[in-house]
N, C-alpha and C positions, 0 to 999 in steps of 0.2 A: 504494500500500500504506500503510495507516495503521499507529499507534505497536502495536497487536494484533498488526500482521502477518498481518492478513487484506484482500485486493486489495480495494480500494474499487471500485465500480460505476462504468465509466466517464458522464460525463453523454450526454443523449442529442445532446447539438450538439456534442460531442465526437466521438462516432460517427458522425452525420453529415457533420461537415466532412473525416473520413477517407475516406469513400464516395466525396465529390468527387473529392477527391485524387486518386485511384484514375482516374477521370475525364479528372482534370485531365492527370495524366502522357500519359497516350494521347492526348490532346486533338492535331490534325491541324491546326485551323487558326487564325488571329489571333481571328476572333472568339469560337470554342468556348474558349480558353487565355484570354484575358482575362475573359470572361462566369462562367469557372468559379472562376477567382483573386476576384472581386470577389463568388462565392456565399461560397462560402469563410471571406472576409474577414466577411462581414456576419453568416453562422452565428458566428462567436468575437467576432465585436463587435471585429475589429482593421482600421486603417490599416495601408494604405503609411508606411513614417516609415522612419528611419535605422538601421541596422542593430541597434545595442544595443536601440532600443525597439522593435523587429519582431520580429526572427528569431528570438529568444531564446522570445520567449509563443506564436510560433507551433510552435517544434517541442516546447515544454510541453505546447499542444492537442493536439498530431498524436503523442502517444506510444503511442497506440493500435494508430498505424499499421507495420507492420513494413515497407514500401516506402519512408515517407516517413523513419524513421528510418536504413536503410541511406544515404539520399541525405543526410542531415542529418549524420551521420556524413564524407563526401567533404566537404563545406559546410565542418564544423567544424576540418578538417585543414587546410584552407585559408585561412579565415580565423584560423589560430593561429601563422600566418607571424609572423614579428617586425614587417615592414613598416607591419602593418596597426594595432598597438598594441591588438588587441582590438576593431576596429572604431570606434578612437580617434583617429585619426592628424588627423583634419581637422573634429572635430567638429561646426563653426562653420560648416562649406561649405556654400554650397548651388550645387547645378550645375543647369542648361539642358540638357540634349543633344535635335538634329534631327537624327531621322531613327534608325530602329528597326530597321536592317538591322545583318548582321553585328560592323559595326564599331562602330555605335554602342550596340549591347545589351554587349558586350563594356567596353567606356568604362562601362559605368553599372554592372557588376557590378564591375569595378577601383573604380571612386568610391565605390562600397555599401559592399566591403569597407573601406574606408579611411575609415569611420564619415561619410561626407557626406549630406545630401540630395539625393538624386537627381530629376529629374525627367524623363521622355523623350517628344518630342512625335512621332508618326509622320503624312504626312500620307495615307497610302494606312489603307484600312481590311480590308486583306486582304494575305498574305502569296502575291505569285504569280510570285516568281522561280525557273525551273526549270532553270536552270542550273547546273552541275556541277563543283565547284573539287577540285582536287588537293590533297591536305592535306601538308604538312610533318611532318617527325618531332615536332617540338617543339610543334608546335599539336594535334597528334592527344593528346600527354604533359598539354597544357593542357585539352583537354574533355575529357579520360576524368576529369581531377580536380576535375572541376566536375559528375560527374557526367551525363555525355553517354550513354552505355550505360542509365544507368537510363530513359531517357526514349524512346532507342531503341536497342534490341538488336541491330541488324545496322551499329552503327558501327564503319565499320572492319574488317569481317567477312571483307572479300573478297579477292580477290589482288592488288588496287590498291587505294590507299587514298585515298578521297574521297567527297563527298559532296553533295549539291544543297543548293542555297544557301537553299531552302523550307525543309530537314528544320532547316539549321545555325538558320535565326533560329529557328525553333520550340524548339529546344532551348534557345538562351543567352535565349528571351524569358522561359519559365519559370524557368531559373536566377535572371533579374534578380528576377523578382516575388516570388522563394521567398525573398527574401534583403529586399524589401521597398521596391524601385523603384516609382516610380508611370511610369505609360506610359497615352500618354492617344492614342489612334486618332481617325483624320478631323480631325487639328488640324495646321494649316500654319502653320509661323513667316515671318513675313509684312517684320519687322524688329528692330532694336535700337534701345529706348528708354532716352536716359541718365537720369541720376539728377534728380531735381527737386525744390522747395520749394513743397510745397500751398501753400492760401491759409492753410492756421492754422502755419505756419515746421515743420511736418510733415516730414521727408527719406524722400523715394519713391527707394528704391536703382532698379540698374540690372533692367528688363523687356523682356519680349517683346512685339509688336505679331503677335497671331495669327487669325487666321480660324480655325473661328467666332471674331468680336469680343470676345461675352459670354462665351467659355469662362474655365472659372478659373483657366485656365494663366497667362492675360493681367496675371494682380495678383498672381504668383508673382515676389518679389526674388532673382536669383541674385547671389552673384561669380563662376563660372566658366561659360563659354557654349561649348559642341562642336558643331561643323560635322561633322556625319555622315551629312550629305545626299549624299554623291559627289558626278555630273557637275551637279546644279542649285545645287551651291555657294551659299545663300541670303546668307552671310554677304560684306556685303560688304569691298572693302578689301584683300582676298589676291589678288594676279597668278594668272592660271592660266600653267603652264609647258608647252609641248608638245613631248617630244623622238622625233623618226620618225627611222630610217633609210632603208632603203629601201623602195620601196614594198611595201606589206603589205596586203593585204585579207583580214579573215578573214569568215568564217559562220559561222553558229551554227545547228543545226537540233535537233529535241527532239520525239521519237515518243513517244507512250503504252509504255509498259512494262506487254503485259499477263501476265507471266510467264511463258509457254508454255516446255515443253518446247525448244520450238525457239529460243526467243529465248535461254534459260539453257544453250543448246549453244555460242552463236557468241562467240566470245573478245573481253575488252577488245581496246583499244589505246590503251597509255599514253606517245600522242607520238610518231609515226612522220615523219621527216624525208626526203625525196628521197635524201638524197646516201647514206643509210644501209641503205636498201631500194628502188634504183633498179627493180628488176624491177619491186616489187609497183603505184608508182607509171606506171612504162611500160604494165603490162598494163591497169591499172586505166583510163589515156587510149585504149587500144585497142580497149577495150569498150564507156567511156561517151563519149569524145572530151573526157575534163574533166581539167585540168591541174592538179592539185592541188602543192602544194611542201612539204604537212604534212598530216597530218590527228591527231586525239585519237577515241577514240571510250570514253563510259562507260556504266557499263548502272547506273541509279538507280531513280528513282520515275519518270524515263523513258532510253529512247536518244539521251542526249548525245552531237551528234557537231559540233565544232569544229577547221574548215579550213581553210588558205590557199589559194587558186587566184590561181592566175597570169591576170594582165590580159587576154590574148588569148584565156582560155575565157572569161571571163566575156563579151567583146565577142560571142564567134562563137556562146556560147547568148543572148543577149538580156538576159543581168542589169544590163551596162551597155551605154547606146545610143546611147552618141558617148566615143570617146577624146579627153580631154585631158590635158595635160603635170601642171595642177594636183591635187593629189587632192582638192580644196574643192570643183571644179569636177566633176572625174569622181563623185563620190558623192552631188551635187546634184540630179542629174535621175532 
């Protein structure tokens, strides 16, 4: 609205980069959610950068939009924490993070808000974990205020609360990007390279050694480097710790969910233990001869079901095909 008081004409790469938007929120997979942040970015002429220099011009452009302003709203409540000093807290940082799963998109949106440079390297170029996590009360309290319902409306919805591990990155990947992380797909950190002295007394702070070589992640200087790779642990130097009780083997299976009537009849099960419902595991070995000691079962974007079976079914069906005393051994062949 100009000093008249008559609404000025939105521009037309203002209304187009809302259209994305629109797109982008619904957007299902890693490459549609990066492809459409990077249309986005180039329709308003903006970078990825650090919080104060991104978010602020970007939800300037997107006023247009009534979607992207509800979600910029959740954004600005959060980033008005004390903690964060206005997106000031660390202004001089610049971070590293591997690996673009739940835990490390979460790490770059904490860094984003805390005015850093962010940068996040993932080395898969597709989001394909269908795996189904139980959520916490406090973690469910933390994506609703990040905005997690605007992106998908059945969070949380149902009589258990969780959700596949697909839906989670897709959500906190867009949070990262709306807030103005750079996330760079098909790039593998390969090592850490300390600081050095070119041949002109030049200081090369501390980098990444990444495949591709040529990528430009490779001449990015950080001081803070996040291992958020899980079990491939890239970074070296950390002991890994392994603590077993007793022996435990579990499964994991995961069916298409294709909606049916019939499938949206049959009940979760959030965590059934032998000792708790001896019948239901008695009758269940009387049917199929499998000896389960727990079972989970959730209904997502597929049928999640995650088991224990006890060692003697798996020998007498064929999953394992020699008992040993070792589990290194028994889970080898």
């Amino acid at each position: 609205m100009n000093r008249t008081g008559k609404q000025e004409p939105t521009p037309p790469e203002y209304a187009l980069a809302a259209e994305m938007f629109d797109h982008f929120c619904s957007a299902g997979t890693m490459k549609q959610i990066l492809a459409l942040h990077r249309e986005i970015c180039n329709t308003l002429n903006l970078k990825p950068n650090r919080l104060p220099d991104f978010y602020p011009k970007l939800k300037a452009m997107l006023a247009g939009s009534w979607k992207a302003q509800a979600l910029f709203k959740k954004f600005d409540a959060r980033a008005n924490h004390k903690v964060y000093a206005k997106g000031r807290s660390c202004p001089q940082t610049k971070v590293l993070i591997i690996g673009a799963g739940p835990c490390g998109l979460r790490a770059a949106i904490e860094c984003q808000l805390l005015g850093a440079k962010v940068v996040v390297v993932e080395k898969r170029d597709r989001i394909s974990r269908n795996n189904v996590l139980h959520l916490w009360p406090f973690v469910i309290h933390d994506l609703k205020a990040l905005g997690a319902k605007k992106f998908f409306g059945k969070f949380c919805a149902g009589s258990i609360d969780h959700i596949s591990i697909r839906q989670l990155q897709c959500i906190l990947m867009k949070v990262s990007l709306l807030l103005g992380v750079e996330i760079h797909e098909g790039v593998s950190f390969e090592e850490l390279l300390e600081p050095s002295v070119t041949n002109n007394a030049e200081v090369v702070g501390w980098r990444a050694r990444v495949l591709p070589a040529s990528h430009p992640v490779s001449q990015f200087e950080f001081d803070v480097l996040i291992g958020a790779d899980g079990k491939r642990n890239t970074l070296q130097g950390f002991k890994r710790k392994e603590f077993r009780g007793k022996l435990a083997m579990a499964i994991t299976a995961n069916f298409i969910n294709r909606h049916t009537e019939q499938e949206a009849a049959v009940p979760e099960i959030s965590g059934v233990a032998f000792i708790f419902n001896q019948k239901f595991f008695k009758d269940l070995y009387e049917e199929t001869r499998i000896d389960l000691e727990n079972i989970v079962y959730y209904k997502d974007d597929t049928h999640y079901f995650v088991m224990t079976a006890k060692k003697h079914s798996l020998l007498d069906k064929g999953v394992l095909l020699q008992d040993h005393a070792e589990v290194s051994r028994l889970l080898s062949v």
